[in-house]
C-alpha positions as CSV (number, residue, x, y, z in Angstrom):
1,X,0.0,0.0,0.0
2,X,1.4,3.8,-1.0
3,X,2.1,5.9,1.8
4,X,-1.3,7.8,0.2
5,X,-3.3,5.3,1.4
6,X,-4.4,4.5,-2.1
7,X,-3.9,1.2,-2.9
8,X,-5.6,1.2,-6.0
9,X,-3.4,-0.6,-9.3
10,X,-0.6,1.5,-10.2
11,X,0.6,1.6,-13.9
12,X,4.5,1.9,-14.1
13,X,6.0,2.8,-17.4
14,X,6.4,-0.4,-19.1
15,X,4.6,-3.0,-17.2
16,X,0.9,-1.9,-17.2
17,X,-1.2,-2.3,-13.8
18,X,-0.7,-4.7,-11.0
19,X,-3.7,-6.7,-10.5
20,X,-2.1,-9.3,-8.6
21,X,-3.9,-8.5,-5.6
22,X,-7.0,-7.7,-7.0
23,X,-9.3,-10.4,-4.8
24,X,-12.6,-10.4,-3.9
25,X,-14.0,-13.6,-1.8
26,X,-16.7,-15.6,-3.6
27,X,-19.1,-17.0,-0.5
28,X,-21.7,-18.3,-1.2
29,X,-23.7,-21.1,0.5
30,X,-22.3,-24.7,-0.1
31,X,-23.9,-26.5,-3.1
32,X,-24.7,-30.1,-2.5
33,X,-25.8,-32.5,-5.3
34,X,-28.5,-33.4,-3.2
35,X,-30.0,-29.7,-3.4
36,X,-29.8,-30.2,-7.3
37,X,-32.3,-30.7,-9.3
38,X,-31.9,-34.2,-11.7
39,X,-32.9,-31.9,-14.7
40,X,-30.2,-29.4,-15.7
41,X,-33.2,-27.1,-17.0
42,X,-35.5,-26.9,-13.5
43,X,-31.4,-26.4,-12.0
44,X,-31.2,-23.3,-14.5
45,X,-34.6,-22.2,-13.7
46,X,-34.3,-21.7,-10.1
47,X,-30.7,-19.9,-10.1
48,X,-32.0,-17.8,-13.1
49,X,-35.2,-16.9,-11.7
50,X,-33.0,-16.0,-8.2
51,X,-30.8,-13.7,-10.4
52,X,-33.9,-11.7,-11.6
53,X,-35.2,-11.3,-8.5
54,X,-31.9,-9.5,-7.8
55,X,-31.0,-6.0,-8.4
56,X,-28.6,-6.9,-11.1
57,X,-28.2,-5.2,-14.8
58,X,-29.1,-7.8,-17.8
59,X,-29.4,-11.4,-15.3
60,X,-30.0,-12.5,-18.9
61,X,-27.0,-11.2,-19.9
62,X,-24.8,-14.3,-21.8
63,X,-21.4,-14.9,-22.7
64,X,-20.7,-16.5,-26.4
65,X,-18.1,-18.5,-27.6
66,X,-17.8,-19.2,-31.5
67,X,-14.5,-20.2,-33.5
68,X,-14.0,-19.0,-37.1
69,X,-12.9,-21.1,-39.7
70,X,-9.4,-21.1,-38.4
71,X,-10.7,-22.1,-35.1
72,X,-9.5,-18.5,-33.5
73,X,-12.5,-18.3,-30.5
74,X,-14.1,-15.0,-30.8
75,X,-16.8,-14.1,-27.6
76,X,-19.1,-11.5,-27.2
77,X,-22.0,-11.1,-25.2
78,X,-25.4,-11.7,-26.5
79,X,-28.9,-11.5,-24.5
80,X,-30.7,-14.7,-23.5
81,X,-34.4,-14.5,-24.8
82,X,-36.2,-17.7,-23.7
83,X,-35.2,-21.2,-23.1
84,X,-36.8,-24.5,-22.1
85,X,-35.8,-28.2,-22.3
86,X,-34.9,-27.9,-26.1
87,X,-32.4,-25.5,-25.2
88,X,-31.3,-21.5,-25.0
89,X,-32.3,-18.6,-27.6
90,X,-31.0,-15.9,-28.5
91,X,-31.1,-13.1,-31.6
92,X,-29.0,-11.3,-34.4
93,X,-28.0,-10.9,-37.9
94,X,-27.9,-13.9,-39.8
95,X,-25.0,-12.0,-41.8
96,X,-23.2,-11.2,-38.9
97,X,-19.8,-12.5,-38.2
98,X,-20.9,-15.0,-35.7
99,X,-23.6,-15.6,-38.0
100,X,-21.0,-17.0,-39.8
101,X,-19.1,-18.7,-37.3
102,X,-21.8,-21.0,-36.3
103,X,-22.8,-21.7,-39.7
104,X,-19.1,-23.4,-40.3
105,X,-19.0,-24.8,-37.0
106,X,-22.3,-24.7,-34.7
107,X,-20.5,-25.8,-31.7
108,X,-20.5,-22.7,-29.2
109,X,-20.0,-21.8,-25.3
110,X,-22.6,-19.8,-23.2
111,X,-21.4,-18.4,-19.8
112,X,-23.7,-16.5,-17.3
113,X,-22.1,-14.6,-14.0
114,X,-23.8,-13.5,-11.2
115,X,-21.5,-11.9,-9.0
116,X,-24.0,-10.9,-6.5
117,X,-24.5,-14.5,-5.8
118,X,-21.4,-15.8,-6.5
119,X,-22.7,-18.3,-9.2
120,X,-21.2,-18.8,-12.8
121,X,-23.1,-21.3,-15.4
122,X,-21.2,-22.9,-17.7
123,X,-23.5,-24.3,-21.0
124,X,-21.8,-26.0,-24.2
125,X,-23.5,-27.2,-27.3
126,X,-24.6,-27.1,-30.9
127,X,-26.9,-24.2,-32.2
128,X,-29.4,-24.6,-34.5
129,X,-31.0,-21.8,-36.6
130,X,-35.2,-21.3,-35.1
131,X,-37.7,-21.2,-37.7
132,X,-39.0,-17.9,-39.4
133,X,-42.2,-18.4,-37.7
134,X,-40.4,-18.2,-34.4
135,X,-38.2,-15.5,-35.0
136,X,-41.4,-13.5,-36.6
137,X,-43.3,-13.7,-33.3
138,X,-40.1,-12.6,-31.2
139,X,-39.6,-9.7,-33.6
140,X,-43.1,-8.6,-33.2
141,X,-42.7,-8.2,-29.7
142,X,-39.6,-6.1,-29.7
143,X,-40.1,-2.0,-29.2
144,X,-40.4,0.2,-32.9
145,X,-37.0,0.9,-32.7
146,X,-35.0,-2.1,-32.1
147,X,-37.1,-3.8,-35.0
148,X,-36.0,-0.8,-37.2
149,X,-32.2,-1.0,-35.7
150,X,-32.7,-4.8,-37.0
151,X,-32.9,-3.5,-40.4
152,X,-30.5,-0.2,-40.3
153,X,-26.9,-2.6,-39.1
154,X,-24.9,-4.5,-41.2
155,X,-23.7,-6.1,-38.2
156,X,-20.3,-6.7,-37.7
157,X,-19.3,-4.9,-41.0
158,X,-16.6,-2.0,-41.6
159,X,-18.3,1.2,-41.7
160,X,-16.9,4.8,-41.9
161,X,-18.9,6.7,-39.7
162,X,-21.9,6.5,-37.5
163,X,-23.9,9.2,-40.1
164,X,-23.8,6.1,-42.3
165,X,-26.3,4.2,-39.5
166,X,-28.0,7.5,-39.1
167,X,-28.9,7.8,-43.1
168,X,-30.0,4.8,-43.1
169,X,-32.5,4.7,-40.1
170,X,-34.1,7.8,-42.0
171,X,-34.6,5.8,-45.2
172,X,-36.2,3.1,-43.0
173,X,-37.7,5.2,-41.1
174,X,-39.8,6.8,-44.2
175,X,-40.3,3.5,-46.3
176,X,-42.0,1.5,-43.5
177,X,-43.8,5.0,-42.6
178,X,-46.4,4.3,-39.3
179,X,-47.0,0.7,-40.8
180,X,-45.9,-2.6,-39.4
181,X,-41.8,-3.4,-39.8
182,X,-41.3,-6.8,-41.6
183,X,-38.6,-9.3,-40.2
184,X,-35.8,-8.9,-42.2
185,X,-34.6,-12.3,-44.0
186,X,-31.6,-12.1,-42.4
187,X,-32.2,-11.6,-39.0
188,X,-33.9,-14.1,-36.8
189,X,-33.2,-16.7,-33.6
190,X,-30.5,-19.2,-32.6
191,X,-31.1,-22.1,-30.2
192,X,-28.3,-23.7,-28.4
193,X,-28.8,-27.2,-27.6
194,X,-26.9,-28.2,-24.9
195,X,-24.5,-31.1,-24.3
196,X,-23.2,-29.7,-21.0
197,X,-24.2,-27.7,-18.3
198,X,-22.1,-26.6,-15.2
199,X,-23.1,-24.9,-12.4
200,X,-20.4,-23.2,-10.3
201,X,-21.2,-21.7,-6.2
202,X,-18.4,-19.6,-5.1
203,X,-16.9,-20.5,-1.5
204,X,-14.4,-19.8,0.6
205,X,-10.2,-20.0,-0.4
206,X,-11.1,-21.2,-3.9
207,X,-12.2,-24.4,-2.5
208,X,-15.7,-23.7,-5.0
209,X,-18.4,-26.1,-5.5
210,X,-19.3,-27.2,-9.1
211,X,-21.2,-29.8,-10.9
212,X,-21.5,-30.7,-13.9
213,X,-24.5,-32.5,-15.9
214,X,-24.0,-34.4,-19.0
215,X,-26.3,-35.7,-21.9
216,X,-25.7,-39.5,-22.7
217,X,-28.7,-40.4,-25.2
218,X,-31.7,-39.1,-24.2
219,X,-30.2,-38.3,-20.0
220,X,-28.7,-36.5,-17.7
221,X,-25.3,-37.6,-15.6
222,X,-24.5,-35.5,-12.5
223,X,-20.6,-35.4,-11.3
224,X,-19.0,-33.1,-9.3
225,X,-16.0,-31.7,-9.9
226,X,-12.7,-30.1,-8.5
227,X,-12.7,-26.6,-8.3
């Protein structure tokens, strides 16, 4: 600690900051297997439903893993929209780059963190693409402007300014007038399907409870593991 009393990261000329002893203890209270549910799905339910009953920005905030062609992993964060025992959904631009990603390889990684409650889940599986009818009655439900964002982005694509975005919401804007806003063919809804699911309960000196539940066929295993 500086004489200052500040004992914030420092950056010294070369080295950038010392986060070495940036630490925050993650206790939380102990995870059995017996307090998990056999279905990784009612497990998900009750921690998510816990996190939105939390003061905590985006609880369906997600974490998403793809790989590109030459298997560099690219992640981003992406917001959860629904899920149930076929799998997890989420939305974007079918032309955007990981648009593309999954299309070569659909194997992807979701990760959710809760720091308030010390949990992490852990989800890996295959996506598959929804069906227009799906993504249509998601889209329809979205507020006037994010449907006409859907249309004004060419997600993920080089652009030279932000007026470019703002030109192109006018047009938009003026050839949809006060009617209904079509789905665009390229936009719609992603499912992951799960192979893996693994939920993680902070405790005390890193000794952290997780378990993790894996398909075989048509069920679920249960093992837990180090932390």
């Amino acid at each position: 600690m500086s004489d200052s009393g500040d004992d914030r990261p420092k950056a010294d000329d070369h080295a950038g900051m010392d986060v070495s002893q940036l630490r925050h203890s993650a206790t939380g209270h102990a995870l059995s297997r017996a307090a998990l549910d056999a279905d990784p799905f009612r497990q998900f339910e009750n921690w998510f439903g816990a996190a939105c009953k939390l003061d905590i920005n985006d609880p369906n905030a997600m974490s998403l893993c793809s790989v590109d062609e030459q298997h560099r992993p690219y992640t981003r964060t992406v917001l959860l929209k629904s899920f149930d025992e076929r799998g997890f959904v989420f939305y974007t631009n079918y032309e955007s780059r990981k648009a593309k990603h999954l299309e070569g390889n659909p194997a992807v990684a979701l990760l959710f963190f809760w720091r308030e409650l010390g949990q992490q889940i852990g989800i890996r599986g295959t996506t598959e693409k929804l069906t227009s009818a799906e993504s249509l009655k998601y889209f329809a439900s979205r507020p006037r402007g994010s449907q006409l964002g859907a249309w004004v982005s060419p997600q993920s694509s080089i652009i030279s300014s932000r007026a470019i975005l703002k030109a192109k919401l006018e047009e938009i804007r003026q050839k949809f007038g006060n009617g209904d806003i079509p789905l665009p063919s390229f936009w719609g809804g992603y499912r992951v399907v799960p192979r893996e699911m693994e939920f993680w309960q902070g405790r005390d000196d890193r000794l952290h409870d997780r378990f993790l539940y894996t398909r075989r066929d048509d069920a679920w295993s249960l093992e837990r593991l180090a932390p």
